[in-house]
C-alpha positions, -999 to 999 in steps of 0.1 A, spaced: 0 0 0 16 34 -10 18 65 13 -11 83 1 -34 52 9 -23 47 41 -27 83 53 -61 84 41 -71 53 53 -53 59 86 -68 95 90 -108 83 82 -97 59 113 -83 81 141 -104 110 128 -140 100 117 -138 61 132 -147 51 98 -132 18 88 -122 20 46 -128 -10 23 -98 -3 0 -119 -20 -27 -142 8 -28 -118 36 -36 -113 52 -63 -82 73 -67 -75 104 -92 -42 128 -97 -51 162 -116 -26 191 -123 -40 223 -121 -28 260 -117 -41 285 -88 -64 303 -109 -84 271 -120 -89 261 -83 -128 261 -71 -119 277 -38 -152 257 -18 -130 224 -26 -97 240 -17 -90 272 8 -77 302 -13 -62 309 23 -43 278 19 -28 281 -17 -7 313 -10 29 309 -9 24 271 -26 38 264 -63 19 270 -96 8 248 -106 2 221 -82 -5 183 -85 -39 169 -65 -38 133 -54 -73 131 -45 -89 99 -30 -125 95 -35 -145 71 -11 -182 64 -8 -187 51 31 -216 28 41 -241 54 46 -236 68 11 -216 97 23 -191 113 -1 -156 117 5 -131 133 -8 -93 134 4 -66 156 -14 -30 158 -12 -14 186 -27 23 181 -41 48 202 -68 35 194 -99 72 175 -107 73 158 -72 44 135 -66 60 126 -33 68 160 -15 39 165 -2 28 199 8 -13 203 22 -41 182 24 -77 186 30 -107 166 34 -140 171 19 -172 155 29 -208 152 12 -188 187 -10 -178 206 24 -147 215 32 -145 197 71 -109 197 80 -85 221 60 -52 213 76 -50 172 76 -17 165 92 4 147 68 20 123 92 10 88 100 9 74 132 15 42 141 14 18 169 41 -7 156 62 19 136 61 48 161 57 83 138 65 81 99 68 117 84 57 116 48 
């Protein structure tokens, strides 16, 4: 499982108790400078002083009640791994703007990504 799954799946865990079935994800990367940004899916706030353009790694996920959502990691458009913000988006609201982009672990301590 790649870095990007397990932060997501890790996150929806520790944040909304919401077990994943990886099965049911679906998983997107779009490049896209500032100005194209719709700024209800991602803080205007948040995009200053971040490169343009900017690669989204966005993780969509449909839970067991049928709610929507949506998980985006924003990286340099050259450097799919340096990851720089992420937010996460439920049912098309923005609910938590400043997802920290570390996984925690019980067996591996703290793995900075």
């Amino acid at each position: 499982m790649n870095g990007k799954t397990e932060l997501f799946i890790s996150y929806m865990k520790k944040t909304h108790n919401i077990k994943v079935n990886i099965d049911k994800v679906i998983f997107e990367g779009l490049s896209m400078f500032q100005t194209e940004i719709d700024e209800n899916i991602f803080p205007v706030k948040v995009l200053k002083g971040l490169p343009d353009p900017l690669l989204f790694l966005t993780t969509v996920y449909m839970d067991q009640n049928e709610q929507e959502w949506i998980f985006c990691i924003v990286t340099e458009i050259d450097i799919a791994d340096k990851w720089l913000h992420a937010v996460c988006i439920k049912n098309g609201e923005i609910i938590d703007e400043n997802v920290p982009l570390v996984l925690r672990s019980m067996v591996d301590g703290i793995k900075q990504m």
